[in-house]
N, C-alpha and C positions, 0 to 999 in steps of 0.2 A: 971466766964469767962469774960475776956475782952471784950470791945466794938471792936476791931479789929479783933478778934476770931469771934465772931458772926457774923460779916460782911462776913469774908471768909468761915464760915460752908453757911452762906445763900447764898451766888454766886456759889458756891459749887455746894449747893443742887438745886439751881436753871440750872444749866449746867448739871446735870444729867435728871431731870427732862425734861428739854427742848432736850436732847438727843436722852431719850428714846421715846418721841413724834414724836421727827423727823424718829426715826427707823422704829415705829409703823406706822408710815405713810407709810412710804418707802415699808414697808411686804404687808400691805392693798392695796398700790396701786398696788405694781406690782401683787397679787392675782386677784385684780380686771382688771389689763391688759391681765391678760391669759384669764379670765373667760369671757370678754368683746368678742363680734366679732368683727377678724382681718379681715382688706382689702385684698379682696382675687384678684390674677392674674393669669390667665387663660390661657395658649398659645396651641394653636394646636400645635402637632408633624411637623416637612416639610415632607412631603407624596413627594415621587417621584414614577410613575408611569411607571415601563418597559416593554417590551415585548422581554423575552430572545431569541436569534437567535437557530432556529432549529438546530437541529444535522442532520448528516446522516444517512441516512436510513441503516441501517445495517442487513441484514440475513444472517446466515451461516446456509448451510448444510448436512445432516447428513454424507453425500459421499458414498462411497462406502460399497458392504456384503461384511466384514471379518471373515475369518477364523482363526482357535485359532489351532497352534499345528499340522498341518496335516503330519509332520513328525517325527518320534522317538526322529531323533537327534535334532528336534528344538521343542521341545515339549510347548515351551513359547513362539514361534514366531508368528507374527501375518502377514498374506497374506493377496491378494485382491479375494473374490470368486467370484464377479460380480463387473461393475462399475456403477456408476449412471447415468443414463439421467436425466438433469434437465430441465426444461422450465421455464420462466422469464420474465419480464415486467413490464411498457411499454416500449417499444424500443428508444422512444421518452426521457428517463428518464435521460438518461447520465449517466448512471450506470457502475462502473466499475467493475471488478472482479479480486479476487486472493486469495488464495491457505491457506488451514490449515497443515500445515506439520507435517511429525514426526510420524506418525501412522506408516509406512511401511519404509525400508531401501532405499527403492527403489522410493519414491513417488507415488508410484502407487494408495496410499494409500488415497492421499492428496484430501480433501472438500475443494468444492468450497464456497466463500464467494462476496455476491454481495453488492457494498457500492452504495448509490444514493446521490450524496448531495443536499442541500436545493435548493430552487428556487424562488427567490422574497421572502425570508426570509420565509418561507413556506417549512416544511417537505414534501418530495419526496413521494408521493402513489407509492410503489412499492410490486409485489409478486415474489415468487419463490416456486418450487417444485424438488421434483425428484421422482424417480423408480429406482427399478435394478431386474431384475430376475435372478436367481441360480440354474441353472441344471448338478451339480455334481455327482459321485457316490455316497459323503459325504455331501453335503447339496445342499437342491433343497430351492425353494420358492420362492414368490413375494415380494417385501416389498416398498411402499409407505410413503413419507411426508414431511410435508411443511419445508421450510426454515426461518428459527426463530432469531427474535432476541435475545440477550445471554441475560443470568437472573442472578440478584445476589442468587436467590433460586429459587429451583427446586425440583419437587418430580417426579419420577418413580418409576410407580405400574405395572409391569411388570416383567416378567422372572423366572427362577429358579436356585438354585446350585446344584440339586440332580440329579444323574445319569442317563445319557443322555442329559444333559442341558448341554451348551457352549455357555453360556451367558456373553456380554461385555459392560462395563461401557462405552460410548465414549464420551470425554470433549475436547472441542473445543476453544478456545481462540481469536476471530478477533480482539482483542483490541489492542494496542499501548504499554502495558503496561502488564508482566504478571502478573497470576491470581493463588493465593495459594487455595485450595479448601479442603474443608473435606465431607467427606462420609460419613454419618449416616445412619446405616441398622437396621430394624423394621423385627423382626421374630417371630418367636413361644416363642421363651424366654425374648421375649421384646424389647429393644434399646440398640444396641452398639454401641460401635466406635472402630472400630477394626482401627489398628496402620498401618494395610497396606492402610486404607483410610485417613490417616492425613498428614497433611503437601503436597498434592501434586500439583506440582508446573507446570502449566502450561504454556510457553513462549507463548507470542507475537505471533499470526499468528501462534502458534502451535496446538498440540492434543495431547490427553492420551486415552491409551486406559487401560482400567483394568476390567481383570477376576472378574467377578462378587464372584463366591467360592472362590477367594483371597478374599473376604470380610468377606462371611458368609458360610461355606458348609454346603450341606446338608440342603436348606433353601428351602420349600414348595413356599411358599407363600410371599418375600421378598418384601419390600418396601424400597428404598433407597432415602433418603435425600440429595441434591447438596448446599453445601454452598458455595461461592467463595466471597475472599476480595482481594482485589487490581485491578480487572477486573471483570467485569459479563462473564459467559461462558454458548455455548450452551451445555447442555447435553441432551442424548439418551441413550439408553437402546437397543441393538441387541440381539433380540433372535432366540436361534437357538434346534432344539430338534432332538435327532438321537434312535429311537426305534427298541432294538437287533438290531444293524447294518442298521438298515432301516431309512435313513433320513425323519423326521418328519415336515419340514417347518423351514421358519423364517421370522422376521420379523424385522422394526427397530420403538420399539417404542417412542409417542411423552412425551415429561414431562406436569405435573402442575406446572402454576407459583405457585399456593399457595392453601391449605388446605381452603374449603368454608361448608358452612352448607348445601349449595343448588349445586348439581350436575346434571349435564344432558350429557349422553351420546348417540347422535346420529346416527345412520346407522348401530348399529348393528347385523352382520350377522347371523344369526342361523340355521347352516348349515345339520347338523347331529346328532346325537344320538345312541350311542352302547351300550347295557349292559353291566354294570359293571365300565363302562365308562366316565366319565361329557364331554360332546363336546363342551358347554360353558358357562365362570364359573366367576364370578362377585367377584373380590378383593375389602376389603375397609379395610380402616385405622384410628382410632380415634387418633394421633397423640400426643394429650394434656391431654384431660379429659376423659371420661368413656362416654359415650353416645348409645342415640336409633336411629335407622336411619330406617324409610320407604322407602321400594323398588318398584316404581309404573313404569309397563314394558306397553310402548305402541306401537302395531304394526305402521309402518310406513305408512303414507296414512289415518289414523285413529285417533282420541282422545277418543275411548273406551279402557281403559286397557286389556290385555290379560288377564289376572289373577285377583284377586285379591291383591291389595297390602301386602306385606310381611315385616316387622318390624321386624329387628333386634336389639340386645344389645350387641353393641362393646366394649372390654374390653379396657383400656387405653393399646395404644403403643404396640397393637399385632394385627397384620394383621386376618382378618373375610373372609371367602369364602364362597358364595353360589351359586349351580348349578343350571344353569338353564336350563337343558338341558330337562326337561319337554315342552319347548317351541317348538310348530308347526315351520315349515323353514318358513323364511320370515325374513322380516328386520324388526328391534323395533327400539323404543330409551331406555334410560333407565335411570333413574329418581330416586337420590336420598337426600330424605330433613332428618336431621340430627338437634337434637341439640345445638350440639359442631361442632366447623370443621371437617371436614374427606375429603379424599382424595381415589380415588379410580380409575377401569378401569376393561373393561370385556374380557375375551380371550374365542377366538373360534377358533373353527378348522371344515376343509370339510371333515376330516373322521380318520381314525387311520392305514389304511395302505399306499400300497406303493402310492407314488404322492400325497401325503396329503400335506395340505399346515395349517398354521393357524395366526390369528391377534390378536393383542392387541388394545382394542378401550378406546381411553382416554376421557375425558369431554372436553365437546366446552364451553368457556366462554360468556357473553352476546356480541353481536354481532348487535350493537347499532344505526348506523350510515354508509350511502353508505360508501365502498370499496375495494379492489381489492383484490382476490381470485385466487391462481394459482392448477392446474388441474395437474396433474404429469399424463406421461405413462403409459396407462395399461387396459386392458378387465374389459370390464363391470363395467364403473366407471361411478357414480350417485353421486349427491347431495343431499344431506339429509336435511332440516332446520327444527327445532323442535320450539313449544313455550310453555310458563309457561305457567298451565292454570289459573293464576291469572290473567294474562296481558290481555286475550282477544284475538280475533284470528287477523291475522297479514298478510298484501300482501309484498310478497315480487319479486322484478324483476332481473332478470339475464341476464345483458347485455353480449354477448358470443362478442370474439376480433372477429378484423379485419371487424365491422359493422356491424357482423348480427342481426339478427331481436328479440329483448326482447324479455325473457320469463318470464310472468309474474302468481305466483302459489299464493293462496289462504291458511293460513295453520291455522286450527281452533284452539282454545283456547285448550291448552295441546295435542295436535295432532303434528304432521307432514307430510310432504309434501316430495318428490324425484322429479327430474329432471335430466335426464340423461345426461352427458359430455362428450366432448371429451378434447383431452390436450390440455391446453392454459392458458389463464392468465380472470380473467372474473371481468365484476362490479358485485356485489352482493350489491343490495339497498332494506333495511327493512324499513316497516312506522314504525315500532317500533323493541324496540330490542328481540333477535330470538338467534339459538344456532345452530348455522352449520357445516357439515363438510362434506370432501368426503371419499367415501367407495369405495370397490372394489368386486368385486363375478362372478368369473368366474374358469370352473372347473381345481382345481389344484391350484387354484388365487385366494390369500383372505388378502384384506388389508383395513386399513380409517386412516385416520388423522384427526383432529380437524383442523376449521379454526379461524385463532385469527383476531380481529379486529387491524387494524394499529394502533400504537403510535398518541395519541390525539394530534393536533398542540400545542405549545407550546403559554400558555393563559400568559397574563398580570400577573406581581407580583409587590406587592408596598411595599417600599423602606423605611425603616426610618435609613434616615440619623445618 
C-alpha cells in the first residue's frame, strides 16, 4: 500500500472514530438531560369568583278535583268537580300570578302559578297552598297541598288502576320553554314504560292530565316515576275511589323529588279499622337494588315507638304494602331507614262507608333553616314537625302572619310535636333541621302535605377562565 493510501485509511478512520465519539456524547448527554432535574414553573389557574343572580321563585299549583268521564258520551273527558282555594305570601313579595292551561276546554280547569322575582339579588321567600272540597253524588272529599316548585324528577306513591279507582296523572309546565316527559310505572310485574306514557309533550304554561290505568290497569299498588327534559314540571297524583256506586273520598297527592335511604312521614292520621279491611296501609319501593327497610311508627307528641319496629325485604322494582291498621287512632310519624334508596307514602282512610273520605301521606324532606310555610283551607288542620333521633331534640318556633305572638314547641330526639293552624302563610324556624308538614282530621275530612324547605340562595362559584 502506498504512503498516500495509508494517509487516507488513517483520516478516514480517524473521522469515524471522532464521529462516533461525538455521537456517544450527544446519546449520553441528552440521557443525562432527561434524567437531570428540569427548572420547573409553576402558575396558579385565574380563579374568578361569582355569585350567580337568583331566579324567580316559582310554585305552581295543583288546581283544581277533576273528574274523569262523568258522562257515556264523553267518557275520556275531563271536568272541574271542585275548584281550589289557594292562600299565599308575603303580600309584600311582588309576586305575580298566572294560569296552567289546557286541562279543561273550558279553563275551568286552569292552576294557578305564583312567580316572585329576586330582590337585592337575593331569592324571594315565598309560600302557597290550596284546598278544594267535593260534595258530589259521584265524588265527595277533601284534598290539600302545597304549591311546588317543578322538578326535573319525581316519584308518586300514590293511587290505583283497579275497579273503583279514577286515578289522574296531572303535569303542569310554568316554564318558558315546553317539557317532553316520560312516565315510568313500578307494579306487581316490575317496571314498564308503557307507550301511552312516552313522549308526552307539555307546552309552556300548559297541563296533562293522564288516566293513570292508561298506563298500568289493574295495578294494586303503583308507583310512577315523572321524567321531564327541556323543562322541569310539577306533577301530582289525584285520587279518587267510588265503592259499589258509593263514592269513596279523594285526594290530590304530593310527589318525591328523589328516592332517599332515610324517610320520615309526618301527621299521620290513623283513623279507623274494619275487618277484613286495611284503613291504613304503608307503600314502598326499592327502585334500584333489592333492599331491607325498618319501619319505626311513632305517635305524635311522643318518641316512644308504638310498636315495635318492623323490617321488611324489598324485592328490586316491585312496589311492598304493609298494614297498619293494628294502630290505636291517633296521629304518628312514620319512619323508614333502608339500605338502598326507596321511596314511599301511607294512605288512610275515616272509614269505608258512605261520607268516607281518605289521604295519601308523603315524606317531608330535612327542613334545615328559617322559612316560610303556607296553611291551605280546611278543619282541623295541625302542624306536625318530627326529628331524627340521631340529631337530638330540636326547638322549633312558628311565627303565625299578620304579627301574632310565636309559638314556640319542644320536639325530643325521634319524637314529634303538633301545633294547631289556621290558613295563612307562617315562619317556621328550626335550631336544627326537623321534617314538617300539615295534616288535616276532621269528620268526613282527611288530608296532609309535606312542607319543603325553599331553594337555598344561590352561593359563590369559581370560574376558571
Amino acid at each position: 500500500m502506498s504512503d498516500r493510501r495509508l494517509v487516507r485509511a488513517a483520516t478516514t478512520g480517524a473521522r469515524v472514530i471522532v464521529g462516533g465519539a461525538v455521537a456517544a456524547a450527544v446519546v449520553v448527554g441528552t440521557i443525562a438531560g432527561i434524567a437531570a432535574p428540569w427548572p420547573s414553573l409553576v402558575a396558579d389557574p385565574v380563579r374568578v369568583e361569582v355569585t350567580p343572580a337568583p331566579s324567580d321563585t316559582v310554585l305552581a299549583c295543583d288546581g283544581p278535583v277533576f273528574a274523569l268521564g262523568r258522562t257515556a258520551e264523553s267518557a275520556g273527558a275531563v271536568s272541574v268537580a271542585a275548584p281550589q282555594a289557594t292562600v299565599s305570601g308575603p303580600n309584600t313579595s311582588g309576586a305575580e300570578t298566572s294560569a296552567l292551561s289546557g286541562a279543561t276546554a273550558d279553563g275551568s280547569g286552569d292552576a294557578t302559578v305564583f312567580r316572585a322575582p329576586p330582590r337585592d339579588r337575593t331569592a324571594t321567600a315565598y309560600a302557597a297552598a290550596g284546598s278544594a272540597t267535593v260534595a258530589s253524588p259521584d265524588l265527595i272529599g277533601f284534598s290539600a297541598s302545597a304549591c311546588r316548585p317543578p322538578l326535573a324528577e319525581s316519584w308518586l306513591v300514590a293511587g290505583a288502576s283497579t275497579t273503583g279507582a279514577n286515578d289522574l296523572v296531572v303535569l303542569g309546565n310554568p316554564g318558558d320553554v315546553a317539557a317532553t316527559v316520560q312516565l315510568t310505572v313500578y307494579g306487581a310485574q316490575g317496571v314498564s314504560a308503557p307507550a301511552s306514557g312516552a313522549g308526552i309533550v307539555v307546552p309552556a304554561g300548559g297541563q296533562r292530565v293522564i288516566p293513570l290505568a292508561g298506563l298500568l290497569l289493574g295495578e294494586e299498588s303503583p308507583v310512577v316515576r315523572v321524567v321531564a327534559t327541556g323543562a322541569p314540571v310539577r306533577a301530582s297524583l289525584q285520587a279518587s275511589l267510588t265503592r259499589v256506586l258509593l263514592p269513596g273520598g279523594s285526594d290530590q297527592a304530593a310527589p318525591l323529588a328523589q328516592a332517599s335511604t332515610s324517610l320520615v312521614i309526618p301527621g299521620v292520621q290513623v283513623v279507623t279499622a274494619s275487618a277484613g279491611d286495611a284503613g291504613t296501609v304503608l307503600r314502598l319501593l326499592a327502585p334500584g337494588s333489592a333492599t331491607s327497610a325498618t319501619v319505626t311508627i311513632t305517635p305524635v307528641g311522643s318518641s316512644t315507638p308504638a310498636e315495635n319496629p318492623r323490617t321488611l325485604d324489598l324485592p328490586a322494582g316491585t312496589p311492598t304494602s304493609l298494614d297498619l291498621s293494628s294502630l290505636a287512632p291517633g296521629a304518628y310519624t312514620v319512619s323508614i331507614d333502608a339500605a338502598q334508596p326507596v321511596v314511599g307514602g301511607v294512605w288512610s282512610t275515616t272509614g269505608f262507608g258512605a261520607g268516607a273520605d281518605f289521604a295519601w301521606y308523603a315524606p317531608a324532606p330535612s327542613f334545615g333553616s328559617s322559612g316560610l310555610v303556607a296553611v291551605a283551607p280546611g278543619a282541623g288542620a295541625a302542624l306536625v314537625v318530627a326529628t331524627d333521633a340521631a340529631g337530638g331534640p330540636a326547638s322549633v318556633t312558628l311565627t303565625p302572619p299578620g304579627g301574632g305572638a310565636p309559638v314556640t314547641v319542644t320536639v325530643p330526639a325521634g319524637g314529634s310535636a303538633t301545633v294547631p293552624v289556621g290558613a295563612g302563610v307562617y315562619e317556621l324556624s328550626p335550631d336544627r333541621p326537623v321534617h314538617a308538614a300539615v295534616s288535616y282530621a276532621a269528620p268526613g275530612a282527611l288530608a296532609g302535605y309535606p312542607l319543603w324547605p325553599a331553594d337555598a340562595a344561590a352561593g359563590a362559584l369559581t370560574v376558571l377562565p
